[in-house]
C-alpha positions in Angstrom: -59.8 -1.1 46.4 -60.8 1.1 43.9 -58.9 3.9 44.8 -55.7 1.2 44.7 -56.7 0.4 41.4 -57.0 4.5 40.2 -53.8 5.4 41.6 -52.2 2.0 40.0 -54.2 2.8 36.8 -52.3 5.9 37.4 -48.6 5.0 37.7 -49.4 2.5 34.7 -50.3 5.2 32.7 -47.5 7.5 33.7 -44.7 4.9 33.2 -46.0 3.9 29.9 -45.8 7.4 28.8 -42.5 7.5 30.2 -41.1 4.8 28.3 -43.0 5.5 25.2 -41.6 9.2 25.3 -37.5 7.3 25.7 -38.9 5.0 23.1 -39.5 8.0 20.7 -36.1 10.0 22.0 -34.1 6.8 21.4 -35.7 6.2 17.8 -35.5 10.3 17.2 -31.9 9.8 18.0 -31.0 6.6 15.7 -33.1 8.4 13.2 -30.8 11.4 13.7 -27.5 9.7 13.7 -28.9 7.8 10.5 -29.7 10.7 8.9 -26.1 12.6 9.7 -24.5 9.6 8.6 -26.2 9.7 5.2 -25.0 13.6 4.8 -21.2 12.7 5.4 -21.6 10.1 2.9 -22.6 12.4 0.6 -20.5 15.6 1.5 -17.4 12.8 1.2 -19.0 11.8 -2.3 -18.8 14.9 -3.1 -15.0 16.0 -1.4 -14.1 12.7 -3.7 -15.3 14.2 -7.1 -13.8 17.7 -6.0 -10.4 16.2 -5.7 -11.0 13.8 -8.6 -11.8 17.2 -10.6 -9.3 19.3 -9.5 -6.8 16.0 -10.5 -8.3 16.7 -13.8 -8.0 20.2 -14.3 -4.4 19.7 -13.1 -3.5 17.3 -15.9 -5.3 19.3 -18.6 -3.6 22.1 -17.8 -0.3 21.0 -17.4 0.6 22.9 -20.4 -0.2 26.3 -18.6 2.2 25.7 -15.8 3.5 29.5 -16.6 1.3 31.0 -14.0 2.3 34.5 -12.6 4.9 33.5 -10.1 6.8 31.4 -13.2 6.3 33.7 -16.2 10.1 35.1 -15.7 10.7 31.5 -17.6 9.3 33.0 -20.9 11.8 35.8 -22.3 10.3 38.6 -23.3 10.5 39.9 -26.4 8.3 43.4 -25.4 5.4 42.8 -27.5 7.5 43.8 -30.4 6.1 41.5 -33.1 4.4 37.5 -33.3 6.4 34.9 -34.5 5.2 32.1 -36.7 8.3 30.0 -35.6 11.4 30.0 -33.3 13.6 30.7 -36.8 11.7 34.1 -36.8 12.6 35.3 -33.0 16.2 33.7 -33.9 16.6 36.6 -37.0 15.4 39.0 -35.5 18.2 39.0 -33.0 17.2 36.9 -30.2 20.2 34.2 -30.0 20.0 33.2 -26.3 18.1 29.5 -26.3 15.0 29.9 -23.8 11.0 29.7 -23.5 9.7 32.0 -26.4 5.9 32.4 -27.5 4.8 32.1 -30.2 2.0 32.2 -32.8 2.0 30.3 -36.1 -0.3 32.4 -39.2 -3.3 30.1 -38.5 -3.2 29.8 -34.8 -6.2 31.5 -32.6 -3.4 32.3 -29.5 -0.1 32.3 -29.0 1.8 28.9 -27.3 5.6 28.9 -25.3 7.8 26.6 -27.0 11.3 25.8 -26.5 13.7 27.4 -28.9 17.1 26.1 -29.3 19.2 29.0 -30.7 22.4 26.8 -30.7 23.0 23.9 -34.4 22.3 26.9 -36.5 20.1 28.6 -34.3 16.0 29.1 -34.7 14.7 25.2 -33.8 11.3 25.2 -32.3 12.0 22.2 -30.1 8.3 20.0 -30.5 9.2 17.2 -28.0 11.4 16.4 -24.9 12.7 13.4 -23.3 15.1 13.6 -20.2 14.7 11.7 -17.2 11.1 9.8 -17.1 9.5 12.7 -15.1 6.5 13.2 -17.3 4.2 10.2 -18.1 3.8 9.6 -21.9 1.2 7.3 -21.8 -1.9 9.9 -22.8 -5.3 9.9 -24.5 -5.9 11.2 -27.5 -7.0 14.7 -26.0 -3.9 15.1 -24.2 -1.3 14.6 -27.6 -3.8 16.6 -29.4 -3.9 19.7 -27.1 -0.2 19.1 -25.6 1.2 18.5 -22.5 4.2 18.4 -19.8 6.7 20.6 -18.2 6.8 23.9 -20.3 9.4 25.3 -17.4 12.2 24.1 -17.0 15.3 24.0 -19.7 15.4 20.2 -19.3 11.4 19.4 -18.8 9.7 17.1 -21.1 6.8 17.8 -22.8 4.7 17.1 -26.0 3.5 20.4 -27.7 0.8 19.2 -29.4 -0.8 18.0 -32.6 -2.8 20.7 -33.1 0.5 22.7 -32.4 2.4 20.4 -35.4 -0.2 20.8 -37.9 -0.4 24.4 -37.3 3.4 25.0 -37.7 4.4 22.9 -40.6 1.1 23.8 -42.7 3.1 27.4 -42.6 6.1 26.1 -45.0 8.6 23.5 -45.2 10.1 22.1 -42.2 13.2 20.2 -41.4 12.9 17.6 -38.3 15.7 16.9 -36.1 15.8 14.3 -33.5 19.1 14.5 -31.2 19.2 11.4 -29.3 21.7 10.2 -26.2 22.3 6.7 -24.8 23.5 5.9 -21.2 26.7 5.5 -22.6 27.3 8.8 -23.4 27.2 9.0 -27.3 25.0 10.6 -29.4 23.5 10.5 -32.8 20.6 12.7 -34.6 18.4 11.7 -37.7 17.0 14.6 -40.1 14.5 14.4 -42.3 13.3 17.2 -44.8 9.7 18.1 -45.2 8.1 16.9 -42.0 4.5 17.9 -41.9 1.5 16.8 -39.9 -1.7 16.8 -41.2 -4.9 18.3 -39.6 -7.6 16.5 -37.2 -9.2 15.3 -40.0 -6.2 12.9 -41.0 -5.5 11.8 -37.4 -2.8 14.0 -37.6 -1.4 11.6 -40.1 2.8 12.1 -40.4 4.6 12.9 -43.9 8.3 13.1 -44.0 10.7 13.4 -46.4 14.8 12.4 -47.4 16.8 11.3 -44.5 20.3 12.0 -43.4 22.1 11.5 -40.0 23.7 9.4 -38.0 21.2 7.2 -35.9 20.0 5.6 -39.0 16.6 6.0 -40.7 13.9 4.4 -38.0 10.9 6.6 -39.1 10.8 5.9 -43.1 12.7 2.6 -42.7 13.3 2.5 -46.6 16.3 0.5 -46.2 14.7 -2.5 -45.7 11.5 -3.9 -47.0 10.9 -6.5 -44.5 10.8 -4.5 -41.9 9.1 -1.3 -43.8 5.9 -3.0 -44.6 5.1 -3.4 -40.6 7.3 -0.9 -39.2 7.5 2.6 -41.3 5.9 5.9 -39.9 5.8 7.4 -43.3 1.7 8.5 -44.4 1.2 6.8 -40.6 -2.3 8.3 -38.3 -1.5 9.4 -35.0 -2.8 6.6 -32.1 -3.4 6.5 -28.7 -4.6 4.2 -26.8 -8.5 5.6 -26.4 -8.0 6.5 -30.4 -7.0 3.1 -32.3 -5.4 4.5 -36.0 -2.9 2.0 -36.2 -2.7 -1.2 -38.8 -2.2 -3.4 -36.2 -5.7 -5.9 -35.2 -4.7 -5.3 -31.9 -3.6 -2.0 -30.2 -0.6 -0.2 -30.5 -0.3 2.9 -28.4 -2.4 0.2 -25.5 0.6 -2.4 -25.8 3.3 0.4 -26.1 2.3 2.8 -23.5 2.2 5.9 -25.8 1.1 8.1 -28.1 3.0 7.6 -31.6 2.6 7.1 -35.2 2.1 3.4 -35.3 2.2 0.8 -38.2 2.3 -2.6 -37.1 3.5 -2.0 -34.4 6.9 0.5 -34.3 10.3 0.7 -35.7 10.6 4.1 -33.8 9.0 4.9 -30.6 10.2 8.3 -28.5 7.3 8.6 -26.5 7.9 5.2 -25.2 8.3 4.6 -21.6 11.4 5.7 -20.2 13.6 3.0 -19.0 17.7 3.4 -17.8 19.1 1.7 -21.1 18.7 -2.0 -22.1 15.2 -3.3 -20.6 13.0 -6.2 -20.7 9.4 -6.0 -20.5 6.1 -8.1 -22.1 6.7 -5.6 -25.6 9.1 -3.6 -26.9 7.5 0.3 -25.3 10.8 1.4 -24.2 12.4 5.2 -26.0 13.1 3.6 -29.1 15.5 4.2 -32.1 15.6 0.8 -33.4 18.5 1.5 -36.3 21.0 2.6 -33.4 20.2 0.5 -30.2 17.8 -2.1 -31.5 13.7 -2.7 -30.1 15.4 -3.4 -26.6 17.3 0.0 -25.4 15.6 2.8 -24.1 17.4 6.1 -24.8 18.8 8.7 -22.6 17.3 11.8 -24.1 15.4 12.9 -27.4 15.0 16.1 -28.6 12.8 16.7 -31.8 12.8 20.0 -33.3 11.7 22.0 -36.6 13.2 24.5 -38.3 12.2 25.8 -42.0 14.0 24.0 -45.2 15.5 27.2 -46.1 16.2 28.5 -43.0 19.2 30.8 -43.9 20.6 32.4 -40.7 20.5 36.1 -40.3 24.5 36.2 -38.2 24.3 40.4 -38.1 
């Protein structure tokens, strides 16, 4: 009997060993697969915040889409001088309409701009609208720095407060804003001495006498009742992370843009880009209220600058 109960002593103590050693394989394992789990989670963490960065970097640097394989866009003018304007390139012979750079007296760098060399040549076009292919509805970082297509002949695009103040602090500017409906006509509105103050003023607007066509949406002095809520004039720029407006609620929030709000708009061409007459909770359509009303979102916009006394140079 007792060399039953060593040999059963035995097997006990080898199966036990057995099962404890399965015991601590299994347990190594779940331990293991616990453990890998917790690394994917993290590596797809951290795959997320790559993408969500690179996202970012994308849409802050929309506005240097001319990389190597697109600089063709920009003509070039050889390095022969810097421009403070598009009125500069245009009298000094360039009269072809195109991508330009150039490099107002207080800018650090030069910038590409659109300059339309046709109405009298030398506009440095300072906003697009075409087709709704470029979203409008930007921070305050995004309107100061600039943004959108700076590519193609037709892209839209916003150059940039920093880019306003820094050309009309130079002299005198003209604004011109050509405007198309969906029915094919098309009206403009001027106004003399546009400027934009610096970041210290919001990038508050100041414009001067109208004439045109569309009527006069921005100033509104026509009519009181509507000027009090609904004029530009001495207006800070909002947006809707950067409330400036007179409004107690928020402008640029309800109207999808980045604009010189009062209370709230009589003019609105960053709006959202609709196909003509629209309805929608407020009034955040391409506006020009003096041509097609609060409830019509226009075709195209084109604002452009040009000095006061820009005198063409036609040799």
């Amino acid at each position: 009997m007792g060399k039953m109960a060593k040999m059963f002593s035995f097997f006990f103590v080898t199966i036990t060993l057995a099962m404890n050693r399965e015991s601590w394989a299994l347990e190594s394992c779940l331990q293991e697969q616990v453990r890998l789990r917790a690394q994917v989670r993290v590596l797809e963490a951290r795959v997320k915040q790559q993408q969500v960065k690179i996202a970012q970097l994308l849409h802050e640097k929309e506005i240097q889409l001319l990389d190597k394989g697109e600089d063709n866009s920009i003509v070039d003018l050889g390095g022969k001088r810097q421009y403070a304007d598009c009125s500069e390139i245009f009298n000094d012979g360039y009269k072809s309409s195109g991508f330009y750079k150039i490099k107002p007296l207080q800018s650090p760098a030069e910038f590409p701009v659109y300059c339309d060399m046709s109405d009298g040549g030398g506009w440095t076009v300072i906003q697009r609208r075409s087709d709704g292919s470029e979203n409008f509805n930007r921070g305050w970082d995004d309107y100061e720095n600039g943004f959108g297509n700076f590519v193609q002949k037709d892209g839209e695009y916003w150059l940039g407060n920093k880019n306003l103040h820094l050309l009309t602090t130079q002299g005198d500017y003209t604004l011109k804003i050509d405007l198309a409906d969906f029915e094919k006509d098309n009206r403009y509105a001027q106004y003399k001495s546009f400027k934009v103050g610096d970041q210290k003023s919001s990038y508050e607007l100041n414009i001067g006498e109208y004439s045109g066509t569309a009527g006069d949406s921005l100033a509104v002095k026509f009519d009181p009742q509507v000027q009090w809520w609904g004029s530009h004039q001495r207006m800070k720029f909002s947006t809707w992370d950067r409330d400036n407006d007179n409004y107690e609620g928020n402008c640029a929030q309800e109207e999808g843009s980045g604009w010189w709000f009062n209370r709230c708009h009589s003019a609105n061409l960053n709006g959202r880009y609709y196909q003509g007459s629209y309805r929608a909770k407020t009034d955040n359509g391409v506006v020009w209220h003096t041509w097609h009303g609060w409830w019509y979102s226009l075709k195209s916009v084109v604002m452009k600058i040009r000095p006061n006394e820009f005198i063409p140079n036609i040799v």
